[in-house]
N, C-alpha and C positions, 0 to 999 in steps of 0.2 A: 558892459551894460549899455543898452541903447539910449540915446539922448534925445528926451521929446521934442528938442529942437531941430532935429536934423530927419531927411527922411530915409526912412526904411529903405535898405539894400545897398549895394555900392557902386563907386559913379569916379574911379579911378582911371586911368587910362586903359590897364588891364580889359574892363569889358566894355567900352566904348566901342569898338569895331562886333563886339559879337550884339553888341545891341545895333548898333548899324543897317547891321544883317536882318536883324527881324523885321527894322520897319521896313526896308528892300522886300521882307517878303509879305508883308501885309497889302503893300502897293502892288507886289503883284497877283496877290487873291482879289484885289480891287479890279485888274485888268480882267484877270480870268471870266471874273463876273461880268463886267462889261464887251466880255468877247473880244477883248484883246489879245489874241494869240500870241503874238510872236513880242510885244510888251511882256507878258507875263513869263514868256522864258527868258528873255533876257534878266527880267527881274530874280528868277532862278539864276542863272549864272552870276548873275553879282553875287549873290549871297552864299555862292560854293566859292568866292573869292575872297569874301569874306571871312569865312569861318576858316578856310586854307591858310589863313594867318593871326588868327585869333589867341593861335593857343602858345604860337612863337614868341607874340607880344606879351602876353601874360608870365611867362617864364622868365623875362628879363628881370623882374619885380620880387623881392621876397615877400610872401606874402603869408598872413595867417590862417594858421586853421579854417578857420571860418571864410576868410575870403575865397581860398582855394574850395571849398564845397559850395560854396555861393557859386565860383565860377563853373563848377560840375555841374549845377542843376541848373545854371542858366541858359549855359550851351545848349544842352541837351530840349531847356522847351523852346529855344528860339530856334534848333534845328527839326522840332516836331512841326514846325508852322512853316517853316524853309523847305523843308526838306519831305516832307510827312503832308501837311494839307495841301502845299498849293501842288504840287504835282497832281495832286486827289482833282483838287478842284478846275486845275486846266482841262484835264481830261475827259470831266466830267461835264466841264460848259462848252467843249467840242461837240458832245452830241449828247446833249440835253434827252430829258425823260426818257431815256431810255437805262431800264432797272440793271442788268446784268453788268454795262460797263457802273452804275453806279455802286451797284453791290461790290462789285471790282477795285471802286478806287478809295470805297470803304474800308476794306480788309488792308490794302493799299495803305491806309492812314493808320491802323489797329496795330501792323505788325510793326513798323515805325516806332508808333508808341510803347509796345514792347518794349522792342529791344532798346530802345533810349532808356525806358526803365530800369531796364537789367543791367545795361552798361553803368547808371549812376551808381547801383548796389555794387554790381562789381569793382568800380573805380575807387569807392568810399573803403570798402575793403582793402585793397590792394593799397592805397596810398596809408595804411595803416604798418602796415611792415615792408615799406617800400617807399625810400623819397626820389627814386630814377623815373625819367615819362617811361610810358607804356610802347612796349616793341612789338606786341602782337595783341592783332586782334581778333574774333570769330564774330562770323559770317560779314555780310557786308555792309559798309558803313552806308549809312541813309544818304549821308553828304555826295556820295558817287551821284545821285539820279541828278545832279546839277551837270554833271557831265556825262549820263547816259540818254537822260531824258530828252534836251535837248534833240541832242544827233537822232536819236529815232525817230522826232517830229519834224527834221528838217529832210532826212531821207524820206520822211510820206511822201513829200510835198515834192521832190525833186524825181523820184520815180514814181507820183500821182497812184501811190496806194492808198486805200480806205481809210481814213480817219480814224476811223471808229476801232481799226485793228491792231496795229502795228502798237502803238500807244499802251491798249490798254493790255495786247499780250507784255510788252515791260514793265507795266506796275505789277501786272500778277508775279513776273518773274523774280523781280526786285522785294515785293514782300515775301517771295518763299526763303529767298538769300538773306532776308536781315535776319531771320531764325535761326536759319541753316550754318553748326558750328563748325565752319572750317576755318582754319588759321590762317591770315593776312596777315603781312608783315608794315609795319607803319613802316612809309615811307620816309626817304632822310633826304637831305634839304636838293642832293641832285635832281632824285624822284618827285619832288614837289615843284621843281622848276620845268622838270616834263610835263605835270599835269600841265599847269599851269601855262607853258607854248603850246600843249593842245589845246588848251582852253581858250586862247584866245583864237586861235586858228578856228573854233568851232565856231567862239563868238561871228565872225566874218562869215563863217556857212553859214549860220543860222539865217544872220539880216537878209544875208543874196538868195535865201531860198523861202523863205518866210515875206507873207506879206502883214502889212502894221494893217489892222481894220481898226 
């Protein structure tokens, strides 16, 4: 039972890094909006480094029923705002009033939200007659556009394509994939150390080809 003394949710070590993460991406809907381009991807990239170890941490701990679904639905709305809006909203403060990429990075934010949906149902289920992490997954994980989005905004700018294009064809792409059920395999800790040297290698692309406004 909960203690009116104490406040609502939990504040363990477990999801200190995935709350991290969120305010990382709220500072970068802060940039977006102020037209800070290449701020608010890098603020994307933190919070795909983030969550990249969020869930390793968490595992260390045994932890209750409860706290384990707490961590399920945290993750998941802190990667809806990480992962899900500010992609939406970079793209969309690139080139303002215009309806089509907005409709785009709406749908962009919707399919996001899905599939985080589906996944918390799914995971709530499966950790019911299952205490192993999860080995595969369908279609693609949202947390990817921290490492695709990026690179296609830093390729605009270094082969001076369209803004307004390149962008917004990978949020369309990336919402049809978070739907679309093909099986991934979760990566194991070699594979997360590959992202993870491309990730920083990107980080490095991005600054040299991005300018801060």
């Amino acid at each position: 039972m909960h203690s009116k003394l104490k406040p609502l949710g939990y504040y363990n070590y477990t999801v200190i890094l995935t709350y991290i993460g969120m305010l990382i991406g709220i500072v970068g809907i802060a940039y977006a909006l102020e037209h800070s381009t290449c701020a608010a991807i890098i603020c994307l990239m933190l919070a795909g480094f983030c969550d990249m170890f969020d869930g390793a941490i968490a595992s260390t701990k045994e932890r209750t029923v409860q706290e384990k679904n707490f961590g399920i639905q945290i993750d998941s709305l802190s990667d809806l705002i990480c992962f899900g809006v500010l992609p939406a909203v970079i793209t969309y403060s690139m080139n303002p009033h215009n309806n089509l990429i907005l409709a785009v990075s709406a749908l962009y934010a919707l399919c996001a939200l899905i599939r985080l949906a589906y996944f918390n149902v799914d995971e709530q289920e499966r950790q019911k007659t299952s205490t192993s992490s999860r080995e595969i997954y369908y279609g693609l994980p949202v947390t990817l556009s921290a490492l695709f989005f990026p690179l296609v905004n830093a390729a605009t700018k270094v082969f001076s394509w369209k803004t307004s294009i390149a962008p917004t064809i990978t949020l369309f792409v990336m919402a049809v994939l978070f739907l679309t059920p093909v099986p991934l395999k979760k990566p194991k800790l070699l594979g997360k150390i590959c992202v993870l040297l491309c990730g920083i290698a990107e980080v490095f692309f991005v600054i040299f080809s991005l300018d801060f406004v």
